[in-house]
Biopython code that builds the backbone (N, CA, C, O; Angstrom):
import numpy as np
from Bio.PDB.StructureBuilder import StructureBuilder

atoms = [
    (1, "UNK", "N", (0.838, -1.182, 0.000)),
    (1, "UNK", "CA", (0.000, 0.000, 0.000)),
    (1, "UNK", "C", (0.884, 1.247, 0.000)),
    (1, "UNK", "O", (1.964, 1.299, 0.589)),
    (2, "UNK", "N", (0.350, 2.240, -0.700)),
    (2, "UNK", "CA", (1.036, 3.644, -1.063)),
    (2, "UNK", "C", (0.686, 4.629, 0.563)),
    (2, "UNK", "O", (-0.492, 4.957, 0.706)),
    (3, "UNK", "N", (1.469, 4.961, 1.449)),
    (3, "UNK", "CA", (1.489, 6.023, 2.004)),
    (3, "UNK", "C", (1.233, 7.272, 1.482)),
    (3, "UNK", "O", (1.777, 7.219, 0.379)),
    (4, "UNK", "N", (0.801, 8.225, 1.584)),
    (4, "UNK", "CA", (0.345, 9.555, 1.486)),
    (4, "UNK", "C", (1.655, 10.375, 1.055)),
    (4, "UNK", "O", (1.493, 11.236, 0.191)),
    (5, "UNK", "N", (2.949, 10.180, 1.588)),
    (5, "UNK", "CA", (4.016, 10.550, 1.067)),
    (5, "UNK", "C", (4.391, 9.698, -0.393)),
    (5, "UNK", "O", (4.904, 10.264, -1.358)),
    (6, "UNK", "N", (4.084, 8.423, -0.370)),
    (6, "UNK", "CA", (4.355, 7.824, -1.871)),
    (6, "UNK", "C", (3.613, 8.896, -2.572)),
    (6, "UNK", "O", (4.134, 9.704, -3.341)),
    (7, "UNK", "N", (1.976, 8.832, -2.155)),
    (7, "UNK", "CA", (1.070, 9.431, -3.521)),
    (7, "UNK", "C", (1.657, 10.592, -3.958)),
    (7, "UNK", "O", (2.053, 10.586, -5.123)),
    (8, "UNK", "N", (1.842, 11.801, -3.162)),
    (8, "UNK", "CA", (2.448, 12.847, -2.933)),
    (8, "UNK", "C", (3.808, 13.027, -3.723)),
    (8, "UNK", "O", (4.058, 14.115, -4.242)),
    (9, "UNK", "N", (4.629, 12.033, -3.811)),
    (9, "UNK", "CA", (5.923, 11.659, -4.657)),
    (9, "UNK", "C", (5.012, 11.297, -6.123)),
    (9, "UNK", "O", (5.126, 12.063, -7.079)),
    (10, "UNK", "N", (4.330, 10.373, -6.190)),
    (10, "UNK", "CA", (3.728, 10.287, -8.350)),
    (10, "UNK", "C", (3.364, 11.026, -8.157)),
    (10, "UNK", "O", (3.583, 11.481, -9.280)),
    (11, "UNK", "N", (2.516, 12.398, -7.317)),
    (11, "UNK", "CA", (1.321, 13.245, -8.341)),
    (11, "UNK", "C", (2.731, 14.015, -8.768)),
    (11, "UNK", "O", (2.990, 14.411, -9.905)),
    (12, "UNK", "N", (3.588, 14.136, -7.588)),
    (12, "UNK", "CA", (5.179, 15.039, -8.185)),
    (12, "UNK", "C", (5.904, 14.339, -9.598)),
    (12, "UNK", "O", (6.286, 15.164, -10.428)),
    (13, "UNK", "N", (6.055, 13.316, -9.828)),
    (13, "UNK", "CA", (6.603, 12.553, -11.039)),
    (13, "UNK", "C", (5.246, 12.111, -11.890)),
    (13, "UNK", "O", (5.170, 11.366, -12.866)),
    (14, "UNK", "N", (4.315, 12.749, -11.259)),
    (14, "UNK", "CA", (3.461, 12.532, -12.841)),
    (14, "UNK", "C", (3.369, 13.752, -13.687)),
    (14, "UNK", "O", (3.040, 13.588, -14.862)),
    (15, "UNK", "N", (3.661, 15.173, -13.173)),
    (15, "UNK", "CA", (4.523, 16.356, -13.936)),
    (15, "UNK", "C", (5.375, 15.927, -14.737)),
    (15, "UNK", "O", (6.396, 15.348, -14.369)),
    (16, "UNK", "N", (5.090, 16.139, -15.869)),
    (16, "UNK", "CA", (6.343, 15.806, -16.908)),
    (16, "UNK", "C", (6.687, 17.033, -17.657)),
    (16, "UNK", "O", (5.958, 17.985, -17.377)),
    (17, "UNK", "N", (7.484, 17.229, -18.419)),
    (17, "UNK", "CA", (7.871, 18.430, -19.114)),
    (17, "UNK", "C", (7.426, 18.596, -20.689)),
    (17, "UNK", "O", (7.952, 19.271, -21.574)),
    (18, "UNK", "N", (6.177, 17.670, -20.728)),
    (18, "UNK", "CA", (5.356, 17.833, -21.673)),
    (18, "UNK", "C", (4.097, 17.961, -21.492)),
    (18, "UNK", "O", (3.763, 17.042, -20.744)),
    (19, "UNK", "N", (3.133, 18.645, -21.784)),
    (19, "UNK", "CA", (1.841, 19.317, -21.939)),
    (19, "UNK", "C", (0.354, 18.112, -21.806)),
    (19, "UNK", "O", (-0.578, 17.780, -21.073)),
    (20, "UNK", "N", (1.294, 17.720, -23.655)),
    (20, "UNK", "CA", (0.371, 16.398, -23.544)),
    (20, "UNK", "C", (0.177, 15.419, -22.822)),
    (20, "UNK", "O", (-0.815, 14.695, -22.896)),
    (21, "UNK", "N", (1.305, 15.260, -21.873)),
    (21, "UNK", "CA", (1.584, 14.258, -21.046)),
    (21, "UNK", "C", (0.879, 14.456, -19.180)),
    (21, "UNK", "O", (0.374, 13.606, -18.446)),
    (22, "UNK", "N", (1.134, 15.848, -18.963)),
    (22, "UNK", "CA", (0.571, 16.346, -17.692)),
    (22, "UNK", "C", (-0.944, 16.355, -18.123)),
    (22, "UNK", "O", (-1.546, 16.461, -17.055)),
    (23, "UNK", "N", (-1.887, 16.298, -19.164)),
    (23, "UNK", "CA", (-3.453, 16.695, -19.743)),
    (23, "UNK", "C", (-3.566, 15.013, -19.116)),
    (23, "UNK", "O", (-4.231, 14.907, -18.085)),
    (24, "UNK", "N", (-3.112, 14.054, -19.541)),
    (24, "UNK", "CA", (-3.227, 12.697, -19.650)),
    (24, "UNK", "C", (-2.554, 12.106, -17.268)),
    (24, "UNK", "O", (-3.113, 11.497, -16.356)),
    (25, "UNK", "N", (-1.540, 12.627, -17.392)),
    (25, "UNK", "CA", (-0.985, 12.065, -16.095)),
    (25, "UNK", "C", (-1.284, 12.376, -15.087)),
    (25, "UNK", "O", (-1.230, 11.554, -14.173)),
    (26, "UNK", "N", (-1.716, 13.691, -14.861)),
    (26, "UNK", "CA", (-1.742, 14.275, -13.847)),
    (26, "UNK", "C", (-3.816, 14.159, -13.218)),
    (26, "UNK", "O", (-4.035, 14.038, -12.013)),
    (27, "UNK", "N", (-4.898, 14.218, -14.129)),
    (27, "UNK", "CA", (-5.842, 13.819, -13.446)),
    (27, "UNK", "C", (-5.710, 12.263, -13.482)),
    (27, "UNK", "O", (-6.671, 11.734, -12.923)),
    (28, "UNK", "N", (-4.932, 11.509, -13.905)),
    (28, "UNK", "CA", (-5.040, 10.040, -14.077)),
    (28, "UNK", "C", (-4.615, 9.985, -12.341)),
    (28, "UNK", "O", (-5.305, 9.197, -11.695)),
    (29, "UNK", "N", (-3.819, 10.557, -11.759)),
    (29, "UNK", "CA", (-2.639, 9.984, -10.568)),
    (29, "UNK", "C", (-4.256, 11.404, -9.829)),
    (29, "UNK", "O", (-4.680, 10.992, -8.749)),
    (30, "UNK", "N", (-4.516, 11.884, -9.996)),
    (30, "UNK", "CA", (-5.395, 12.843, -9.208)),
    (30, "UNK", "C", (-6.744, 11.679, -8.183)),
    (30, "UNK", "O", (-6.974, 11.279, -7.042)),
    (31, "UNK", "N", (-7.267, 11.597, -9.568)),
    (31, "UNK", "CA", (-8.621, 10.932, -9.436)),
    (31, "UNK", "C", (-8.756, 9.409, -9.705)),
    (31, "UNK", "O", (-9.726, 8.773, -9.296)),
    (32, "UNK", "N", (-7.907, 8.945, -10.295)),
    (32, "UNK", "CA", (-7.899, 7.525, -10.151)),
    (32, "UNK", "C", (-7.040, 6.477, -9.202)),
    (32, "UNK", "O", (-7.183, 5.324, -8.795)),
    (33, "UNK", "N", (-6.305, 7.278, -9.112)),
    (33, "UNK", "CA", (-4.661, 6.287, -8.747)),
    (33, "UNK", "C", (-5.372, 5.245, -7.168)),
    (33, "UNK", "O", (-5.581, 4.035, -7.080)),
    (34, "UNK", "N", (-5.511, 6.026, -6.448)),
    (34, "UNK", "CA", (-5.869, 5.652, -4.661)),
    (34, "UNK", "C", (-6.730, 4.629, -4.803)),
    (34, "UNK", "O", (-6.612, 3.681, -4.027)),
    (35, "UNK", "N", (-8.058, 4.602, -6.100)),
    (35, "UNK", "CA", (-8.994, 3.672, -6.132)),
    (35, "UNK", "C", (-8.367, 2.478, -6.878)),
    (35, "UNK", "O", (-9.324, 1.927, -7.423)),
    (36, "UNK", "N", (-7.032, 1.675, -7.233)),
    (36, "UNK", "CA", (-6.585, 1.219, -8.357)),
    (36, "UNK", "C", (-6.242, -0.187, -7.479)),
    (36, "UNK", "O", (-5.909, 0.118, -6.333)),
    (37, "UNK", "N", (-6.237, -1.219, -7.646)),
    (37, "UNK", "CA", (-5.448, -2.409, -7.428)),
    (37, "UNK", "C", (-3.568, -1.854, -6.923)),
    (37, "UNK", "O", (-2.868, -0.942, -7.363)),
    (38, "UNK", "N", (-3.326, -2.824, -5.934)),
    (38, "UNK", "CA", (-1.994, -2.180, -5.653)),
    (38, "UNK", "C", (-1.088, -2.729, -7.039)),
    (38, "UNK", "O", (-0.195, -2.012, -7.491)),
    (39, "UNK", "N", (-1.369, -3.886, -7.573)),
    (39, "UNK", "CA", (-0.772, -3.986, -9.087)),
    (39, "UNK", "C", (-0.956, -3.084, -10.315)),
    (39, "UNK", "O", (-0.174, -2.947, -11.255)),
    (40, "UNK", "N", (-2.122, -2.509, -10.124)),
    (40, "UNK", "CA", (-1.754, -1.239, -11.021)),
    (40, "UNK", "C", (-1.075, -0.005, -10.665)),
    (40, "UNK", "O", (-0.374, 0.713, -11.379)),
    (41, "UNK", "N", (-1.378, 0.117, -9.522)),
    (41, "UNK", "CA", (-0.384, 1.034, -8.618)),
    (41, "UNK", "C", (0.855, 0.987, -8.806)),
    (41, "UNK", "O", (1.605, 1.942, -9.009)),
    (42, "UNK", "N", (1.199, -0.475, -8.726)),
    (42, "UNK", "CA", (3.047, -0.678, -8.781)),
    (42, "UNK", "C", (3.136, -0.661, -10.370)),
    (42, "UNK", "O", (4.200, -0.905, -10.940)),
    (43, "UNK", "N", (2.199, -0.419, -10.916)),
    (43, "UNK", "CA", (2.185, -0.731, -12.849)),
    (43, "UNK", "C", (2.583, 0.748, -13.248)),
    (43, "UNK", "O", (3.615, 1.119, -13.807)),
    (44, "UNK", "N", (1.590, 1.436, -12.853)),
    (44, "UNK", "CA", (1.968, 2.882, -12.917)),
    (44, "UNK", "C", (3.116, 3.865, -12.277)),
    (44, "UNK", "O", (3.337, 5.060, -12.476)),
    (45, "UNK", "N", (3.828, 2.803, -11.344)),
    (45, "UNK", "CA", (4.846, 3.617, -10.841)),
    (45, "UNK", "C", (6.218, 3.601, -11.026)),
    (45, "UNK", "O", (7.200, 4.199, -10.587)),
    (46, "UNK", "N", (5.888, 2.456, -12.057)),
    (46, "UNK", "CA", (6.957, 1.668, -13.327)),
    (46, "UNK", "C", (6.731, 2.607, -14.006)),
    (46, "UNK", "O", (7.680, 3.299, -14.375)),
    (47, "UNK", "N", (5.523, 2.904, -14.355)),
    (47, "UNK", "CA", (5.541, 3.341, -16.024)),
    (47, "UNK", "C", (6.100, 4.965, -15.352)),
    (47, "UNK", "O", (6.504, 5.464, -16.403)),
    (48, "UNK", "N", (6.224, 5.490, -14.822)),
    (48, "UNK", "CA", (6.829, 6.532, -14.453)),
    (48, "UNK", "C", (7.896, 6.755, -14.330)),
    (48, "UNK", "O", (8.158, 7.832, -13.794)),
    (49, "UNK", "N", (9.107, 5.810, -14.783)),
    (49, "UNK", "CA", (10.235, 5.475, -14.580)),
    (49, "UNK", "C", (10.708, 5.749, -16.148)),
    (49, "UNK", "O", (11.923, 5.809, -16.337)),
    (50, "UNK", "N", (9.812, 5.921, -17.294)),
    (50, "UNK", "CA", (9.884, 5.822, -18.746)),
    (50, "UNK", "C", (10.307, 7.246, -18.602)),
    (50, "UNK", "O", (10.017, 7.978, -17.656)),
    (51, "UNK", "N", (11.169, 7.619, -19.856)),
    (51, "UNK", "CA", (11.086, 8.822, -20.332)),
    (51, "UNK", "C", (9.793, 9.059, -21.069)),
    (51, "UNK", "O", (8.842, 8.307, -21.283)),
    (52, "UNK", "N", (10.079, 10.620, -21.476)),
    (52, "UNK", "CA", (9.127, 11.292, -22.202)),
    (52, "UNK", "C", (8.589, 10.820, -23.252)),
    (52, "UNK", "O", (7.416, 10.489, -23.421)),
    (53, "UNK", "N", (9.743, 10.778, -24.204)),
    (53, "UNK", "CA", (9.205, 10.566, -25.122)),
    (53, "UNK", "C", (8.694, 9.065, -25.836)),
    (53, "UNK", "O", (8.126, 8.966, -26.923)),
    (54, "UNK", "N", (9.103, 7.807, -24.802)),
    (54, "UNK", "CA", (8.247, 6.875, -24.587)),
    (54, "UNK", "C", (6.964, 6.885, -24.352)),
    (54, "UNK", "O", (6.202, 6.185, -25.019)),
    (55, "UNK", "N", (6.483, 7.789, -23.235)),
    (55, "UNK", "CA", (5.403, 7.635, -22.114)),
    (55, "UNK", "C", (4.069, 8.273, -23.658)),
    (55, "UNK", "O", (2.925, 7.928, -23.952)),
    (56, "UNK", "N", (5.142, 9.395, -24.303)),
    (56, "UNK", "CA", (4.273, 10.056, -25.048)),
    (56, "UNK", "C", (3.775, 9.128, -26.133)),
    (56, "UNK", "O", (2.644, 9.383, -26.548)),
    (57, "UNK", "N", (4.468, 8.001, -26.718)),
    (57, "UNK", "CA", (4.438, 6.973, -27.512)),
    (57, "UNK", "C", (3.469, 6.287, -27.177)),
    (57, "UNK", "O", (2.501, 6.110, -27.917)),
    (58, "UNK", "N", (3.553, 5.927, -26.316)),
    (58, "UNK", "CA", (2.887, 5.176, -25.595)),
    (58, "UNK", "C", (1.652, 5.320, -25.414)),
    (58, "UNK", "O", (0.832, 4.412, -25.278)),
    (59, "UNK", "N", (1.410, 6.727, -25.399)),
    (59, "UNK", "CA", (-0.020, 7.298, -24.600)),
    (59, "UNK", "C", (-0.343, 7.453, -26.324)),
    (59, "UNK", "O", (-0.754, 6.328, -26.608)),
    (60, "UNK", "N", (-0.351, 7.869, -26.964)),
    (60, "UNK", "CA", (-0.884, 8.266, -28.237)),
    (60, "UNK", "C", (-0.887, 6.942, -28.982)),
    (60, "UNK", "O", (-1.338, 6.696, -30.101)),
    (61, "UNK", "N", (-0.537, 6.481, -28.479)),
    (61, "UNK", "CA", (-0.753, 4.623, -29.004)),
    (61, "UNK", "C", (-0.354, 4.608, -30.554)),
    (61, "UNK", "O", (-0.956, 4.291, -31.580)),
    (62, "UNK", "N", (1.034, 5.132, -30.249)),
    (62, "UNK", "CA", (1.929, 5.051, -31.840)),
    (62, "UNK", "C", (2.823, 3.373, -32.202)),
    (62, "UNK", "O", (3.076, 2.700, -33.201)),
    (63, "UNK", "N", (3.087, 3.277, -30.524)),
    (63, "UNK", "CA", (4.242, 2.092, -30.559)),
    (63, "UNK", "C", (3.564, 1.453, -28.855)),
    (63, "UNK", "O", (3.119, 2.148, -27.942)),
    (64, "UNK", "N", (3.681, 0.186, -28.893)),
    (64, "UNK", "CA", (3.165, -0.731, -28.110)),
    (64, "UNK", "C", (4.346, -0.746, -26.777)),
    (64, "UNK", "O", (5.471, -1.208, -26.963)),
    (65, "UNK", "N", (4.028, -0.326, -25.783)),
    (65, "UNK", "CA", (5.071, -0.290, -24.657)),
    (65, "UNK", "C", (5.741, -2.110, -24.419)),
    (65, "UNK", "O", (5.031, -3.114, -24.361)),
    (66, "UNK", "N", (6.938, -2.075, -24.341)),
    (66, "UNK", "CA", (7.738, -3.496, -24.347)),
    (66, "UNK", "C", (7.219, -4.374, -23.256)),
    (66, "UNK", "O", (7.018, -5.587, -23.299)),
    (67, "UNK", "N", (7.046, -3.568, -22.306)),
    (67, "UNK", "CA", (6.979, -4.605, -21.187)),
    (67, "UNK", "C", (5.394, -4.412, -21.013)),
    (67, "UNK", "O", (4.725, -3.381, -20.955)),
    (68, "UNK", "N", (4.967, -5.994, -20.939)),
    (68, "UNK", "CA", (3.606, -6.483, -20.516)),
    (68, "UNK", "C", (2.700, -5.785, -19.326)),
    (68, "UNK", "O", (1.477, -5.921, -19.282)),
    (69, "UNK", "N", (3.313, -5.168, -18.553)),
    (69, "UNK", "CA", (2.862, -4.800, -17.474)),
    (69, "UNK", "C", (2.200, -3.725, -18.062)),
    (69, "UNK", "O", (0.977, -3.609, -18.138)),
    (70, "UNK", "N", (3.031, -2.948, -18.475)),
    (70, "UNK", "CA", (3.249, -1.169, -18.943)),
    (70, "UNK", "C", (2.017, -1.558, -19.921)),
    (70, "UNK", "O", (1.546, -0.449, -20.174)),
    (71, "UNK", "N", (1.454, -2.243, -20.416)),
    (71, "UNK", "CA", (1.136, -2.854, -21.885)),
    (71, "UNK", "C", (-0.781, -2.586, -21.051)),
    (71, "UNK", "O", (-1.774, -2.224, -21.681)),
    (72, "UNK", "N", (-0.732, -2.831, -19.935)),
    (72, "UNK", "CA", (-1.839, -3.347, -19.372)),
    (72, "UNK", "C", (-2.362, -1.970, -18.387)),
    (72, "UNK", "O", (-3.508, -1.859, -17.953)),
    (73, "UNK", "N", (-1.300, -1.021, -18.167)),
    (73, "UNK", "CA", (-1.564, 0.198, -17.717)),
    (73, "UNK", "C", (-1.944, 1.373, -18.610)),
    (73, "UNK", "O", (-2.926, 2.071, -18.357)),
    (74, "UNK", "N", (-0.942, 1.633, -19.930)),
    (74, "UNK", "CA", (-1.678, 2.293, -20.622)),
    (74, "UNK", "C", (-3.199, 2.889, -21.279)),
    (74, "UNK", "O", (-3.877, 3.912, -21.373)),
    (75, "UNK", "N", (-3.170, 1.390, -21.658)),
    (75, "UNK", "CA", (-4.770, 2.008, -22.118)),
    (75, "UNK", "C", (-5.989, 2.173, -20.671)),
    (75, "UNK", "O", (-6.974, 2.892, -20.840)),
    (76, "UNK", "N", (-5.788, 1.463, -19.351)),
    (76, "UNK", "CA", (-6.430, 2.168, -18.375)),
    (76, "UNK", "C", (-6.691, 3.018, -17.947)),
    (76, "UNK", "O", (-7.731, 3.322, -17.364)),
    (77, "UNK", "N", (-4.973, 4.093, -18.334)),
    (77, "UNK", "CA", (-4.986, 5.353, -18.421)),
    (77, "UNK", "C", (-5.835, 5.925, -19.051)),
    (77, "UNK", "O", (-6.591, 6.788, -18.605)),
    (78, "UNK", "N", (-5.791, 5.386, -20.472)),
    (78, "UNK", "CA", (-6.418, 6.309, -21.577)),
    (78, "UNK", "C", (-8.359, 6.192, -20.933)),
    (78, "UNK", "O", (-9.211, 7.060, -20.746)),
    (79, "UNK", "N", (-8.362, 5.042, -20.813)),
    (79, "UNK", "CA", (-10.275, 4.522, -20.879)),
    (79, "UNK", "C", (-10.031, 5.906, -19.403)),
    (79, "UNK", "O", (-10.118, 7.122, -19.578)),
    (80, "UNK", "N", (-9.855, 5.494, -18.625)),
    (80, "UNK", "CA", (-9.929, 6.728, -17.114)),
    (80, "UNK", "C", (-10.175, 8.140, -17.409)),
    (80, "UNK", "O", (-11.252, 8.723, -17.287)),
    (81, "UNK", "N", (-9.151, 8.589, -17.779)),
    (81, "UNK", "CA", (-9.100, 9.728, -18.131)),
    (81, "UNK", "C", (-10.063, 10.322, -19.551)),
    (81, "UNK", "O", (-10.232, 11.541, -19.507)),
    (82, "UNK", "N", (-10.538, 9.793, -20.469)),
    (82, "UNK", "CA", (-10.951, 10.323, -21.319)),
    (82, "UNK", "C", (-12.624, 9.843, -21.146)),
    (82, "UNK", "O", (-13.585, 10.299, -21.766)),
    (83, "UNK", "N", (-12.616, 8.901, -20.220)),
    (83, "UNK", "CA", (-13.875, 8.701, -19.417)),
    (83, "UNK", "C", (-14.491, 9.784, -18.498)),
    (83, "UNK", "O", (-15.680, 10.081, -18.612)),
    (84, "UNK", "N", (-13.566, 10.459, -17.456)),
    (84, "UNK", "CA", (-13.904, 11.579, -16.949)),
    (84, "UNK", "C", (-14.625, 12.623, -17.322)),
    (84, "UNK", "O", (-14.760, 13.583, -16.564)),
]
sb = StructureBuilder()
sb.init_structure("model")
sb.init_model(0)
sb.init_chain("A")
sb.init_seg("    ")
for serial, (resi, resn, name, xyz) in enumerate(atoms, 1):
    if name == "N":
        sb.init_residue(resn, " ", resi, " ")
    sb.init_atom(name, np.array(xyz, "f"), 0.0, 1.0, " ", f" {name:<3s}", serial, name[0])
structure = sb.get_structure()
């Protein structure tokens, strides 16, 4: 389980230094994250470990993230957030 200082640390590393990426990361880790399985939790705190211009790949669903995990967080992101 995520302590209040973990969450507090992703909503800080879900700031990225791209636009498109904070529109997509930042209500994802806002409003979803706390309600999530602790395996998506630890899924997403992987995928935060990606650079930019992966994460951005990734999220725009240009190129299929390598690892299976990451594979299974993405589009949760996407359905979450564009569900909101």
């Amino acid at each position: 389980m995520f302590s209040e200082l973990d969450y507090r640390r992703l909503c800080w590393h879900s700031r990225r230094g791209m636009l498109e990426l904070d529109l997509l990361l930042m209500p994802f880790v806002q409003h979803h994250f706390k309600a999530l399985d602790l395996e998506y939790q630890l899924l997403y705190k992987q995928l935060l470990e990606s650079e930019d211009q992966d994460l951005f790949s990734w999220l725009m669903l240009r190129v299929d993230p390598p690892d299976r995990g990451l594979g299974k967080i993405v589009p949760l992101i996407l359905e979450k957030v564009t569900r909101s």
